[in-house]
C-alpha atoms as one frame of an Amber mdcrd trajectory, in Angstrom:
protein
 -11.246  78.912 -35.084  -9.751  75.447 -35.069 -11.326  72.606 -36.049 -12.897
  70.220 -33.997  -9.945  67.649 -34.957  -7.532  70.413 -34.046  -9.060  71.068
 -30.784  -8.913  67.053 -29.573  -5.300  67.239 -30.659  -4.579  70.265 -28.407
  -6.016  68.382 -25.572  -4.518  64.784 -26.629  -0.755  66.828 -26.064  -2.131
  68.422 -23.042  -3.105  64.928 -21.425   0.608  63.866 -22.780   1.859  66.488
 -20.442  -0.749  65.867 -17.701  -0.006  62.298 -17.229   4.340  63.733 -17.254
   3.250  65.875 -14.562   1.101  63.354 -12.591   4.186  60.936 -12.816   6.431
  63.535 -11.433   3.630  64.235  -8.387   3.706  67.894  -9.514   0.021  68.546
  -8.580  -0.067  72.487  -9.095   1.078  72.119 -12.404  -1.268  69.141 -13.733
  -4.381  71.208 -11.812  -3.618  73.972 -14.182  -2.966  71.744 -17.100  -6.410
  70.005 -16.628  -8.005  73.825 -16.146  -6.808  74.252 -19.772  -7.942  71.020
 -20.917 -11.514  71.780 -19.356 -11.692  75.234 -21.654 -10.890  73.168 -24.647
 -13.869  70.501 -23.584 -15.766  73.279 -23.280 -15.237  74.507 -26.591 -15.834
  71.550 -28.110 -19.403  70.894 -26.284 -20.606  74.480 -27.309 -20.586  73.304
 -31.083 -22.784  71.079 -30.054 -22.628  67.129 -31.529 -18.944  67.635 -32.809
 -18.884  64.558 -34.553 -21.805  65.150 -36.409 -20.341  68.231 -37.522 -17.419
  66.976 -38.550 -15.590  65.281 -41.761 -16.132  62.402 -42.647 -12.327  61.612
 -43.673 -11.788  62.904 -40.373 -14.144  60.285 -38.484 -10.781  57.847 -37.717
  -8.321  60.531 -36.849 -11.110  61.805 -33.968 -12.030  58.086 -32.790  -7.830
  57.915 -32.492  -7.331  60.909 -30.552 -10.178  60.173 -27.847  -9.140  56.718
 -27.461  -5.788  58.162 -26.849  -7.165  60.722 -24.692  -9.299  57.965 -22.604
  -6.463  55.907 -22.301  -4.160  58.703 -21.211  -6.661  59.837 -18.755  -6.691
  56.214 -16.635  -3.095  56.591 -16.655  -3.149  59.671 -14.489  -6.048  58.231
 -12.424  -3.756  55.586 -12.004  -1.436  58.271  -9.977  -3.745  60.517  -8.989
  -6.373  58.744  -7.617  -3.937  57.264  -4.394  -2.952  60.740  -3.835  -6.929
  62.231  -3.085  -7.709  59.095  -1.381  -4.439  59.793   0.988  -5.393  63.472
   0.874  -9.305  62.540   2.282  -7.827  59.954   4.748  -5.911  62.480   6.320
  -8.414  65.263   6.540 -11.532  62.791   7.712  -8.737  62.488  10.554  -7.929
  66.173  11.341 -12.070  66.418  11.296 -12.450  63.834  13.734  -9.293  64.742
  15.669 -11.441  68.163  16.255 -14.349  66.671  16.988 -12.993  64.462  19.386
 -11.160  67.636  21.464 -14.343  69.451  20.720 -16.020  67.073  23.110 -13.874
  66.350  25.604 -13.675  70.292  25.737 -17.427  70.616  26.542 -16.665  68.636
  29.823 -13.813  70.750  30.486 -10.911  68.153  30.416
């Protein structure tokens, strides 16, 4: 079983390659990367306060590799975050586009 400094590392490389594939718009690929990255979170909650279970001479290396992480993570909000607001622009439209023929069919125009 890795350690808890092992596991952040895992996910600090994963996040590298998230925020490559959220530059290169490849949105399958960074949805799968961040399913991966949610097993390893996962992991790391079921131990359950993994700081306090962890070395002390390792205290620095984990506050590193989660500031790393958070900072990597607003990165690919930085790309991501246009993208689902384009993405829910367009499909509030297509709903109301419906909606609107939806009506108009009632009265049989």
């Amino acid at each position: 079983m890795p350690t808890t400094l092992e596991t952040l590392h895992q996910m600090l490389a994963r996040y590298n390659d998230m925020l490559d594939l959220a530059e290169a718009n490849n949105w399958e690929a960074l949805a799968a990367m961040g399913e991966q990255c949610a097993q390893l979170r996962t992991a790391l909650q079921a131990t359950g306060g993994f700081v306090d279970h962890a070395k002390p001479a390792d205290l620095p290396a984990l506050h590193e590799a989660l500031q790393a992480i958070l900072a990597l993570d607003a990165r690919i909000r930085e790309h991501t975050v246009p993208c689902l607001e384009s993405t829910r622009q367009l499909l509030s439209g297509a709903v109301r586009d419906r909606s609107v023929r939806q009506a108009y069919a009632a009265f049989g125009a």
